[in-house]
LUMBA-934966 format. One record per residue (C-alpha): residue number from 1; residue in one letter; chain; x, y, z. Coordinates in nm, 3 decimals, m for minus. Layout:
BEGIN
+-----+---------+--------+---------+---------+---------+
| num | residuo | cadena |       u |       v |       w |
+-----+---------+--------+---------+---------+---------+
| NUM |       A |      A |       X |       Y |       Z |
...
+-----+---------+--------+---------+---------+---------+
REM end
This chain:
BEGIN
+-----+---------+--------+---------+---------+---------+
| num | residuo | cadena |       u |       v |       w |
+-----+---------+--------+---------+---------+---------+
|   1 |       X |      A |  10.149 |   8.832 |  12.004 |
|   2 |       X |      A |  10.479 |   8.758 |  12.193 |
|   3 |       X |      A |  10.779 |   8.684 |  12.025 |
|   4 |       X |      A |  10.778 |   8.312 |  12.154 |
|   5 |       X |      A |  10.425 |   8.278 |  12.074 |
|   6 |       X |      A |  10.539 |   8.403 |  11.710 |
|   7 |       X |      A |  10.775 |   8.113 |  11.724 |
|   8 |       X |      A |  10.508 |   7.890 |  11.759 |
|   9 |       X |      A |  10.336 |   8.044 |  11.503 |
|  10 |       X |      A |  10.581 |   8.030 |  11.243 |
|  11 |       X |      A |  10.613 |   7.647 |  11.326 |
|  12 |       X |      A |  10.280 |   7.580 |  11.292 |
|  13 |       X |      A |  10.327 |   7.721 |  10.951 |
|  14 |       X |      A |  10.616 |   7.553 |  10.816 |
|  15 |       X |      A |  10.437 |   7.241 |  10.959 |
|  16 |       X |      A |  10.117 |   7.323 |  10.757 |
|  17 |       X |      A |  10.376 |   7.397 |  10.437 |
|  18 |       X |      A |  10.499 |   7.029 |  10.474 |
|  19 |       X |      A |  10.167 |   6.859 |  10.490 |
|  20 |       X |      A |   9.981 |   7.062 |  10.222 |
|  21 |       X |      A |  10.292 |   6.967 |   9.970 |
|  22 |       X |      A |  10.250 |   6.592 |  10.095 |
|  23 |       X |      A |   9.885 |   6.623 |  10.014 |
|  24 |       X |      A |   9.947 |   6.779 |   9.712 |
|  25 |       X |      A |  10.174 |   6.509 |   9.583 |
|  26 |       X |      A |   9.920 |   6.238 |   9.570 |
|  27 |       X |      A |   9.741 |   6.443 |   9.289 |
|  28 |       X |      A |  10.037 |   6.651 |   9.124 |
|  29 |       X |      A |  10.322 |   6.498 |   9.023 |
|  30 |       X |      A |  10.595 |   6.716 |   9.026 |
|  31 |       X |      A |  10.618 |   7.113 |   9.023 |
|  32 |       X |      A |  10.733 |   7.184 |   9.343 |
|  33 |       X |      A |  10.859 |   7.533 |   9.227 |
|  34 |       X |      A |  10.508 |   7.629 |   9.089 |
|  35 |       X |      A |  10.360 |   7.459 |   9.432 |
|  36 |       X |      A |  10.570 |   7.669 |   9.642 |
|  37 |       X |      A |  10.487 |   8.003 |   9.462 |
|  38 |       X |      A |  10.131 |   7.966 |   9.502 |
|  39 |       X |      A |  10.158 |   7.868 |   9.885 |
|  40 |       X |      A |  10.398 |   8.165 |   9.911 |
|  41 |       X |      A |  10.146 |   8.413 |   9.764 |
|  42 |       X |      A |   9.860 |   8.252 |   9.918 |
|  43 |       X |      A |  10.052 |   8.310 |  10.257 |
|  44 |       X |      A |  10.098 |   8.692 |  10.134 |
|  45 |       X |      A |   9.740 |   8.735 |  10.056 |
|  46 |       X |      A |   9.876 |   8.776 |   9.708 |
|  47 |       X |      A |   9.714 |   8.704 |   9.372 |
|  48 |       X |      A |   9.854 |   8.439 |   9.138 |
|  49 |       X |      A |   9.849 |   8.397 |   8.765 |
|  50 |       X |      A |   9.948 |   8.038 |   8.600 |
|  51 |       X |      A |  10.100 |   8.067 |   8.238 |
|  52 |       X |      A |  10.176 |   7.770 |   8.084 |
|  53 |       X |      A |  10.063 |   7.543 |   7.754 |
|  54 |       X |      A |   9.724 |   7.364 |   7.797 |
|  55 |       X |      A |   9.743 |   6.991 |   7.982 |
|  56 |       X |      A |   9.978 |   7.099 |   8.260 |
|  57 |       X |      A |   9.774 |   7.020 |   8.457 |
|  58 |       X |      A |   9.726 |   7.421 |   8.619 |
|  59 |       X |      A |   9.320 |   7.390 |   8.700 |
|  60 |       X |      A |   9.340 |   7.049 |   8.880 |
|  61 |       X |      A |   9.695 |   7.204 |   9.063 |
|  62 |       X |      A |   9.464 |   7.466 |   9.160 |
|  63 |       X |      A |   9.131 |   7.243 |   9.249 |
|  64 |       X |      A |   9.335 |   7.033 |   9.461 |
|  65 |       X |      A |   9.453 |   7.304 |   9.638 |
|  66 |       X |      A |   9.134 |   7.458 |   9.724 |
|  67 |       X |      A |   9.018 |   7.081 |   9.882 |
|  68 |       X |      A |   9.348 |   7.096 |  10.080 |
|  69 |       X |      A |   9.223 |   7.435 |  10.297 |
|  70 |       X |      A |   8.885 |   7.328 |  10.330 |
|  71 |       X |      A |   8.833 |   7.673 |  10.146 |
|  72 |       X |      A |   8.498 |   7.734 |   9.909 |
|  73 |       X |      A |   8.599 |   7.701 |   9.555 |
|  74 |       X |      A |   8.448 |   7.820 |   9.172 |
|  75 |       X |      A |   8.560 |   7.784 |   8.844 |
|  76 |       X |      A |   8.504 |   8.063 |   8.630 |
|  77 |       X |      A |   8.580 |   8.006 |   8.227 |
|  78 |       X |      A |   8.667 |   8.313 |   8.075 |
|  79 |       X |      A |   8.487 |   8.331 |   7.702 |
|  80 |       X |      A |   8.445 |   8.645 |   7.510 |
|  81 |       X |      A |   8.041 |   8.706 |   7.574 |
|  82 |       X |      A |   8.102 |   8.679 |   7.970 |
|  83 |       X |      A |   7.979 |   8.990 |   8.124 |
|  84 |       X |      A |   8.059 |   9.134 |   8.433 |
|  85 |       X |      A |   7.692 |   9.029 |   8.589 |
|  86 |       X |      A |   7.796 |   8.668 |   8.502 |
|  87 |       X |      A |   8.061 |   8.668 |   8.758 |
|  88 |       X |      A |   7.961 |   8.922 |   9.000 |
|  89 |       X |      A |   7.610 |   8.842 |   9.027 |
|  90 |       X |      A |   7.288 |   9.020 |   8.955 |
|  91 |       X |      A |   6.938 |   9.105 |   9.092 |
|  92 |       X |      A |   6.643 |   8.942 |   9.000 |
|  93 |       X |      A |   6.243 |   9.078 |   9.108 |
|  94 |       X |      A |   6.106 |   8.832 |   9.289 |
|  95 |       X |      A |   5.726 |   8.808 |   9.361 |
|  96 |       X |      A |   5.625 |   8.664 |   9.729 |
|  97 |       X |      A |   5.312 |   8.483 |   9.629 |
|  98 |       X |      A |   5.146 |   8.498 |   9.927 |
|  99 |       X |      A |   5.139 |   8.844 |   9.954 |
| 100 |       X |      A |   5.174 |   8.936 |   9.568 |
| 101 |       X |      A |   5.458 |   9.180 |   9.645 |
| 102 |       X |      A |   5.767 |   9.173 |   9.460 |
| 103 |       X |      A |   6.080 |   9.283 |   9.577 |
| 104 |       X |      A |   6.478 |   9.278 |   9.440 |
| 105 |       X |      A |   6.705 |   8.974 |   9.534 |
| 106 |       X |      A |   7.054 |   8.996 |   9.485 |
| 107 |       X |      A |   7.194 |   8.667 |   9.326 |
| 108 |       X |      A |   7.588 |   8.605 |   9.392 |
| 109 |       X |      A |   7.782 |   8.491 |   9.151 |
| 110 |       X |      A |   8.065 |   8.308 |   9.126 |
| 111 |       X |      A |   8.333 |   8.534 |   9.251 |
| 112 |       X |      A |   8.160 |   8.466 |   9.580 |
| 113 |       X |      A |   8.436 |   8.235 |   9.719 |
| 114 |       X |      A |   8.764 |   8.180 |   9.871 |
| 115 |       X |      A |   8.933 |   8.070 |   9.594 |
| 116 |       X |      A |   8.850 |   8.162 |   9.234 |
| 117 |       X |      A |   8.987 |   8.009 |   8.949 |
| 118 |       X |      A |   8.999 |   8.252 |   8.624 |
| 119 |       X |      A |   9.068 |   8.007 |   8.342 |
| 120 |       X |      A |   9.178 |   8.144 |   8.046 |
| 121 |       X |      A |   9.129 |   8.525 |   8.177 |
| 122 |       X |      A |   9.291 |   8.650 |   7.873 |
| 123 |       X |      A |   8.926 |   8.528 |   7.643 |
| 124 |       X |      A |   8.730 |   8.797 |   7.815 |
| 125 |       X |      A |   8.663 |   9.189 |   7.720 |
| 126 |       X |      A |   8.831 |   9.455 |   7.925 |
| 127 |       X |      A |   8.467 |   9.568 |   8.058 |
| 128 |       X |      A |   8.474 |   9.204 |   8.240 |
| 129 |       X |      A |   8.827 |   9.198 |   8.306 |
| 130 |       X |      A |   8.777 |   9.530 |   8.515 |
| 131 |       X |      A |   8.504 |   9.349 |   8.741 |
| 132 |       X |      A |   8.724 |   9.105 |   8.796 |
| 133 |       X |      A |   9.018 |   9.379 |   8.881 |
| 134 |       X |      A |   8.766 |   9.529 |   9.197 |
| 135 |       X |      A |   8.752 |   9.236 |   9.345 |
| 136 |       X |      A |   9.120 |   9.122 |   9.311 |
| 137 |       X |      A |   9.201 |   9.494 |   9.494 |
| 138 |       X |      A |   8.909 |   9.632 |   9.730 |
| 139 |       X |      A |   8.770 |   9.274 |   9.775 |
| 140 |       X |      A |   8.475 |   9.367 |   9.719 |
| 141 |       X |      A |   8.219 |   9.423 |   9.371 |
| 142 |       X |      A |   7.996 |   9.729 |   9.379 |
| 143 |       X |      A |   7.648 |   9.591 |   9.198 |
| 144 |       X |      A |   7.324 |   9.868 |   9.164 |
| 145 |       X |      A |   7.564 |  10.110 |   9.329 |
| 146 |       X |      A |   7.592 |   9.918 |   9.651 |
| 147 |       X |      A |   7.885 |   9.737 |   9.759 |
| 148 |       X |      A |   7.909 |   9.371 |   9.856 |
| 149 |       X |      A |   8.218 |   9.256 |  10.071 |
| 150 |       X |      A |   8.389 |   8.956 |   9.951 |
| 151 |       X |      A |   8.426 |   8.666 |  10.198 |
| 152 |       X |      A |   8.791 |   8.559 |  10.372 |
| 153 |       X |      A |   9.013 |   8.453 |  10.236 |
| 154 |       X |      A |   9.008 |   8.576 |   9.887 |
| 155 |       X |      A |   9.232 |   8.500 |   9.581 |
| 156 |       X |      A |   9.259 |   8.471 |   9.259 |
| 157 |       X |      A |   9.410 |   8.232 |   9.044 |
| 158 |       X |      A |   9.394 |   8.291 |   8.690 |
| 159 |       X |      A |   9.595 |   8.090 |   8.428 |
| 160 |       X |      A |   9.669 |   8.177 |   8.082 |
| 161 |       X |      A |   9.761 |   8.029 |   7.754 |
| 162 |       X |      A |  10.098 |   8.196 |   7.644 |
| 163 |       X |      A |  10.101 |   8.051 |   7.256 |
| 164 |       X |      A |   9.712 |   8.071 |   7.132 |
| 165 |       X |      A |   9.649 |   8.500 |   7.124 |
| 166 |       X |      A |   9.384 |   8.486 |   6.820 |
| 167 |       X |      A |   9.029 |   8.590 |   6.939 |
| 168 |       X |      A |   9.187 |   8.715 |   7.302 |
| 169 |       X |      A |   9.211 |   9.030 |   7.526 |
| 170 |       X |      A |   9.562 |   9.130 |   7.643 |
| 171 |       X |      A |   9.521 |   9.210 |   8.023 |
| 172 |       X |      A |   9.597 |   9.555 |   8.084 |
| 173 |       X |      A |   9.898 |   9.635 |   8.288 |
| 174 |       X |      A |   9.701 |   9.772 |   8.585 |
| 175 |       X |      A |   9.534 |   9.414 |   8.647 |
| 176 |       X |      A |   9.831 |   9.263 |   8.584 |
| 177 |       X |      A |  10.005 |   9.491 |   8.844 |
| 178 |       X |      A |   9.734 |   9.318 |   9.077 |
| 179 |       X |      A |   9.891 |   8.988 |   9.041 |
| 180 |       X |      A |  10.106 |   8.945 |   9.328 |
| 181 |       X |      A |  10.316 |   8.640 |   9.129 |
| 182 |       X |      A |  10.289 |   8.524 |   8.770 |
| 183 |       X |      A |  10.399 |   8.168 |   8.761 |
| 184 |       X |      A |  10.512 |   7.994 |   8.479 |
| 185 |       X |      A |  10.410 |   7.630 |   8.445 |
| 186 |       X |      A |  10.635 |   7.421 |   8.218 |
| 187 |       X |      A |  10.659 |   7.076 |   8.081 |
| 188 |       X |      A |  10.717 |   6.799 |   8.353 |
| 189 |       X |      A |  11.047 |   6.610 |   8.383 |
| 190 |       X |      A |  11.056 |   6.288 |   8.164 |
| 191 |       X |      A |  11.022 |   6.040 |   8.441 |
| 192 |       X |      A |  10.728 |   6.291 |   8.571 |
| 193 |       X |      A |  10.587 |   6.266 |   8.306 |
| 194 |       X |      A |  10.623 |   5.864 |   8.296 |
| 195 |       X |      A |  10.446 |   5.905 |   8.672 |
| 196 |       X |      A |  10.160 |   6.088 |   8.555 |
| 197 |       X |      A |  10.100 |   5.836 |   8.220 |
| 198 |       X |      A |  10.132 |   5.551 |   8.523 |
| 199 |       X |      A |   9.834 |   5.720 |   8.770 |
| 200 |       X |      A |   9.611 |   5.894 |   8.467 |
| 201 |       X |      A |   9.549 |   5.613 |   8.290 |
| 202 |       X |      A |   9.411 |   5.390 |   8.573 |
| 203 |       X |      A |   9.116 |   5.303 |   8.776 |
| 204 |       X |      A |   9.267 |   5.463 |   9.105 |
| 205 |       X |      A |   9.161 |   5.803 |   9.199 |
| 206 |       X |      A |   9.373 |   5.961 |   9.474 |
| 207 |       X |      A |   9.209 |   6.168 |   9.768 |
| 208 |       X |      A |   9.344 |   6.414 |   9.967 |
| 209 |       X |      A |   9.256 |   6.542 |  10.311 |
| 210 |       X |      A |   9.118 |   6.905 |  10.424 |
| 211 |       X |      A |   9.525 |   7.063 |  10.611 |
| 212 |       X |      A |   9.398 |   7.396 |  10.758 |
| 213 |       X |      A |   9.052 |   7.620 |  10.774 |
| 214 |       X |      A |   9.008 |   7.947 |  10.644 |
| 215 |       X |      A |   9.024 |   8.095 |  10.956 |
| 216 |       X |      A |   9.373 |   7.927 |  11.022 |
| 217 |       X |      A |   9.520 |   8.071 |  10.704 |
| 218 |       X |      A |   9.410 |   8.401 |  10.795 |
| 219 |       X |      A |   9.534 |   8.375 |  11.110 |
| 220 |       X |      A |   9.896 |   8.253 |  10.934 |
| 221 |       X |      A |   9.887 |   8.527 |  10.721 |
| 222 |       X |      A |   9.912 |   8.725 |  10.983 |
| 223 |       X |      A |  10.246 |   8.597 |  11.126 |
| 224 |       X |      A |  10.372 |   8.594 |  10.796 |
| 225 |       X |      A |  10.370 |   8.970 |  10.809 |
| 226 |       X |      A |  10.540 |   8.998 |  11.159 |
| 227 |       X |      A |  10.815 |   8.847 |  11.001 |
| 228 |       X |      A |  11.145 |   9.088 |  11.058 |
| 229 |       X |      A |  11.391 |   9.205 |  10.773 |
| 230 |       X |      A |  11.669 |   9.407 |  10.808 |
| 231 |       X |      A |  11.707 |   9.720 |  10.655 |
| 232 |       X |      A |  11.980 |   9.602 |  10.428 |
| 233 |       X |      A |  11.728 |   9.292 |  10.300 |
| 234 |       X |      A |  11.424 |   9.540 |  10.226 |
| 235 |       X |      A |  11.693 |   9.802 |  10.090 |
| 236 |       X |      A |  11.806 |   9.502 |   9.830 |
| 237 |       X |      A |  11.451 |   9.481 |   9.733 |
| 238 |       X |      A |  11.420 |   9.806 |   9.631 |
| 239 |       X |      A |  11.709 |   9.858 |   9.467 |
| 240 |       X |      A |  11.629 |   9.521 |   9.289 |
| 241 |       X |      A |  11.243 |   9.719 |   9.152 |
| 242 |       X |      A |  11.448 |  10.039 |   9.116 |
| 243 |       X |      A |  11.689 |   9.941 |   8.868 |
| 244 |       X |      A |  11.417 |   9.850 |   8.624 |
| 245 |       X |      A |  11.316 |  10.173 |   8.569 |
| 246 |       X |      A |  11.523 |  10.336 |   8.314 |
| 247 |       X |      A |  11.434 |  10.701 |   8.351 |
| 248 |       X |      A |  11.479 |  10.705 |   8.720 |
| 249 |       X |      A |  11.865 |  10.709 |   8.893 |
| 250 |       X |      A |  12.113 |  10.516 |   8.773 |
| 251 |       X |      A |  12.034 |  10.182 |   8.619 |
| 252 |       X |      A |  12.243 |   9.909 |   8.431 |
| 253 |       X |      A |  12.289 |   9.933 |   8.079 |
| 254 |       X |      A |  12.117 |   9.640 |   7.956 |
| 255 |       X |      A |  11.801 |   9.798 |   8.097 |
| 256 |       X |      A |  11.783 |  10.088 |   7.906 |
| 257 |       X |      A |  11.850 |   9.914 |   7.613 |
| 258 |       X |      A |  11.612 |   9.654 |   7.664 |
| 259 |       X |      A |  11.324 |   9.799 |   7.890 |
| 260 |       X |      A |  11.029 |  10.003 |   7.814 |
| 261 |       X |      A |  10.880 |  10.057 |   8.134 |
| 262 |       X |      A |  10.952 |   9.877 |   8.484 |
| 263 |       X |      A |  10.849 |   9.763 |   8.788 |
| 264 |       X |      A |  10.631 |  10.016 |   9.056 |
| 265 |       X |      A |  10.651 |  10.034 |   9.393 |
| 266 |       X |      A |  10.420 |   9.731 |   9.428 |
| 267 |       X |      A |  10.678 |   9.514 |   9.334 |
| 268 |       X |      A |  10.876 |   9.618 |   9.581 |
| 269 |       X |      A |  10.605 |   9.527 |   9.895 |
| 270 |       X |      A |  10.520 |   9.199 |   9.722 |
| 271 |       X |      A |  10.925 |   9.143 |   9.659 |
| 272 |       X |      A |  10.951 |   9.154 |  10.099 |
| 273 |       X |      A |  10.603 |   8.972 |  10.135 |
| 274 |       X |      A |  10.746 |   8.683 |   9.890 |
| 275 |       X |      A |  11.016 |   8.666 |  10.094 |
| 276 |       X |      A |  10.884 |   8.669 |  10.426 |
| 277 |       X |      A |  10.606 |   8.405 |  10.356 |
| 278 |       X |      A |  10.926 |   8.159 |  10.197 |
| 279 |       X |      A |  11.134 |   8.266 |  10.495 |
| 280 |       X |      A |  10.860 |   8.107 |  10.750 |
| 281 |       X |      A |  10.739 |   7.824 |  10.467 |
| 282 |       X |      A |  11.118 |   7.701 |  10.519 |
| 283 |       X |      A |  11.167 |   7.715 |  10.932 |
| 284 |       X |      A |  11.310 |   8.067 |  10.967 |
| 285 |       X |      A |  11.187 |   8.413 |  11.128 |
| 286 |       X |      A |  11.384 |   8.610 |  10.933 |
| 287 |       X |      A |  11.420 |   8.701 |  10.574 |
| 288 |       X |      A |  11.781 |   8.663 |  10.373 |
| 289 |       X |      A |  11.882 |   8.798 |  10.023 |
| 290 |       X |      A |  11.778 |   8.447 |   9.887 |
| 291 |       X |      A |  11.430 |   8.471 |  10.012 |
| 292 |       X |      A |  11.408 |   8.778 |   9.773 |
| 293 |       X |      A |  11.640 |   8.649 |   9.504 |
| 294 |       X |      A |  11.413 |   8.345 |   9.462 |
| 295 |       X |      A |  11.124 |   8.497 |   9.443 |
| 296 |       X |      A |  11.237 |   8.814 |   9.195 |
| 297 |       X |      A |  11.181 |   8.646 |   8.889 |
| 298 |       X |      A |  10.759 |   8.553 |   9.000 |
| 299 |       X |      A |  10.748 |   8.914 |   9.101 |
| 300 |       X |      A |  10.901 |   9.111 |   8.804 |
| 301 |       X |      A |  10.832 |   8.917 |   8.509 |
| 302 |       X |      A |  10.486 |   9.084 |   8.439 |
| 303 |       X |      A |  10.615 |   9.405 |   8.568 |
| 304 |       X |      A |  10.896 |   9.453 |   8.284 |
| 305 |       X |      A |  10.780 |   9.626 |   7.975 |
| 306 |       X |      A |  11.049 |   9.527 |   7.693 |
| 307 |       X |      A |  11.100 |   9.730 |   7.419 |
| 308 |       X |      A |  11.212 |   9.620 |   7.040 |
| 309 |       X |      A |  11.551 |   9.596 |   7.086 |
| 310 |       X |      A |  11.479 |   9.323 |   7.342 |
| 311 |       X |      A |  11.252 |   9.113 |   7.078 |
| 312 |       X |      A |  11.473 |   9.142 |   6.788 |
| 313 |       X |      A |  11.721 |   8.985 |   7.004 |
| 314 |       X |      A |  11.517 |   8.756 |   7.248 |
| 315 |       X |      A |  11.567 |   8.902 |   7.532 |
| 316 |       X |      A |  11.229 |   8.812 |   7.748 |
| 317 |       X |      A |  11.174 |   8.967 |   8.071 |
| 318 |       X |      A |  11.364 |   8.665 |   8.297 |
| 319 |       X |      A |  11.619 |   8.705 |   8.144 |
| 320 |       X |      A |  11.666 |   9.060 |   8.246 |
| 321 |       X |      A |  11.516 |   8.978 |   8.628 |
| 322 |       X |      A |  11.855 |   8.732 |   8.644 |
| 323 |       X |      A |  12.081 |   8.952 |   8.503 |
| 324 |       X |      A |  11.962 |   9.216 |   8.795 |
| 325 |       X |      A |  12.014 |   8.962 |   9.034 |
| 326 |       X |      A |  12.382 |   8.856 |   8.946 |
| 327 |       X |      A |  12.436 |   9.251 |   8.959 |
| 328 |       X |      A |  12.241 |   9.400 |   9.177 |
| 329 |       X |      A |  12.491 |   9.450 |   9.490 |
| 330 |       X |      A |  12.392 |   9.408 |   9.849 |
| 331 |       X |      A |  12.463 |   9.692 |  10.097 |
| 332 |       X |      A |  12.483 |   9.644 |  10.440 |
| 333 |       X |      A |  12.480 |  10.000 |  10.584 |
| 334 |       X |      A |  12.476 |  10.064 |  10.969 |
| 335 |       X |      A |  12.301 |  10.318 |  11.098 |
| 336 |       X |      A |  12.472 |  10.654 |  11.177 |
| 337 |       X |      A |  12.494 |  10.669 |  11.522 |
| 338 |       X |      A |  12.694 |  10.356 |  11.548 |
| 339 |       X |      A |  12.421 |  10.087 |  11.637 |
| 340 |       X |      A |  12.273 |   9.836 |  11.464 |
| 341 |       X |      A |  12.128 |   9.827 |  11.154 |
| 342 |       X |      A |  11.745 |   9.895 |  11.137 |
| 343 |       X |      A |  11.475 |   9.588 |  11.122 |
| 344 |       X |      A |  11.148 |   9.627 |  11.004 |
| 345 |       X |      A |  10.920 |   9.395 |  11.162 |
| 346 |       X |      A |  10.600 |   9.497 |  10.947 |
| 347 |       X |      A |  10.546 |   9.491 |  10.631 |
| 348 |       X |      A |  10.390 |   9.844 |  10.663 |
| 349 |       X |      A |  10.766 |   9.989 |  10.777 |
| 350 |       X |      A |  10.814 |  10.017 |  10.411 |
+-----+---------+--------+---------+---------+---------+
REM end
């Protein structure tokens, strides 16, 4: 694609953005934060997981979504004697009874969609949990040793109740690497919540209208990763998921007194993606330090390991991701022959 034609592309985007938040609206009440972190990652071909109390509200948030990109949707409820076969698929003998033969049949499951929702994904045993993790990376599950491609667009949307933990599975740090974003859901606002009382407990029932095809979000997607960011922006970025890790370079204090483990290089390509996809999903072809700033805390949160010190004093994971970002400085280097700085104008520069 031209430039221009780019252009056009990234206002057909930020047009789509507008009317998929107006749709949106006449369901959810609300959550515009949580809204705009799923489009973001959904824009990113990113992964998303939803933590918040139950009756927030996170599975119809998600249903409605699917019905607003005309996308094929399943609902998967994560309970601890779901095996992998129940959400992959299986095969089955079937007999032809004309002939009397019998022959295998592969049955999908329900990860066979564009959108899957993984409620409660913290109820099921690793063994399922890593089914689910092949899918979230190759896009694909490999059943009687042959491999079946996922169809496009795939993600996954998994929520999670932060207070019950009796009778669940902690996810293991490599699936929740996968997750591009992990969202946090809270309460609603008080006259919200008065909104929601006033449309829940009526006789009205609010529809909302298909905004874009699966083949136009793919084809978004796209320009989202043509997006351009200077070298100082990605360089922020990094520096941002490098000063997490508390064995490597030189790091801030409060991070090696708080942090375990941090954030891989991962973060660091879904730090620029997040911030490309929120550049376009707000009119601009260009990502700034706020693109990345505002999307930090979604990215890092699951990727900081905290260690005792940091319980004993209730220190959680955000609060360290803000910290970073009222420290971390911003360098704007020039290159050393005296031009311009560099711009990377895909994401696979980094």
């Amino acid at each position: 694609m031209s430039e221009h034609e780019d252009l056009q592309a990234a206002e057909q985007l930020s047009r789509a953005y507008r009317r998929i938040t107006s749709e949106l609206s006449k369901v959810i009440v609300g959550q515009e934060a949580v809204i705009e972190e799923l489009l973001i990652a959904l824009f990113a071909r990113g992964h998303c997981l939803l933590v918040g109390v139950p009756g927030l509200a996170k599975t119809l948030l998600i249903h409605t979504l699917a019905d607003t990109l005309s996308l094929k949707f399943n609902r998967i409820q994560f309970t601890p004697d779901l095996m992998p076969s129940d959400i992959t698929g299986t095969e089955v003998i079937q007999e032809d009874k004309s002939s009397g033969s019998r022959e295998l049949r592969f049955l999908e499951g329900p990860i066979f969609a564009n959108i899957i929702l993984a409620d409660e994904i913290n109820r099921t045993p690793p063994k399922t949990q890593a089914a689910l993790l092949e899918a979230m990376q190759e896009h694909q599950v490999t059943i009687g040793g042959q491999r079946r491609v996922l169809q496009e667009p795939f993600f996954v949307l998994a929520t999670q109740n932060p207070i019950e933990q009796e009778g669940t599975y902690p996810l293991p740090e490599a699936q929740l690497d996968r997750f591009m974003f992990n969202v946090l859901v809270d309460y609603p606002e008080e006259e919200d919540e008065l909104e929601i009382v006033r449309r829940t407990t009526t006789d009205h029932t609010a529809q909302v209208e298909a905004t874009l095809t699966g083949e136009e979000i793919h084809q978004l997607a796209e320009v989202v990763r043509r997006v351009p960011i200077a070298d100082h922006v990605a360089r922020y970025a990094l520096q941002l998921a490098r000063s997490t890790r508390r064995e490597k370079g030189a790091v801030p204090d409060f991070v090696k007194d708080y942090v375990s483990w941090g954030a891989g290089p991962r973060a660091t390509q879904y730090l620029v993606l997040g911030g490309k996809a929120r550049a376009i999903l707000h009119g601009r072809f260009y990502v700034d330090v706020d693109d990345i700033r505002a999307v930090a805390p979604a990215v890092l949160r699951h990727r900081i390991l905290t260690n005792f010190n940091a319980e004993a004093e209730g220190i959680t994971p955000d609060v360290i991701v803000q910290k970073l970002i009222d420290t971390v400085p911003v360098s704007h280097e020039v290159s050393t022959d005296g031009g311009q700085e560099r711009i990377f104008r895909s994401a696979d520069a980094l």
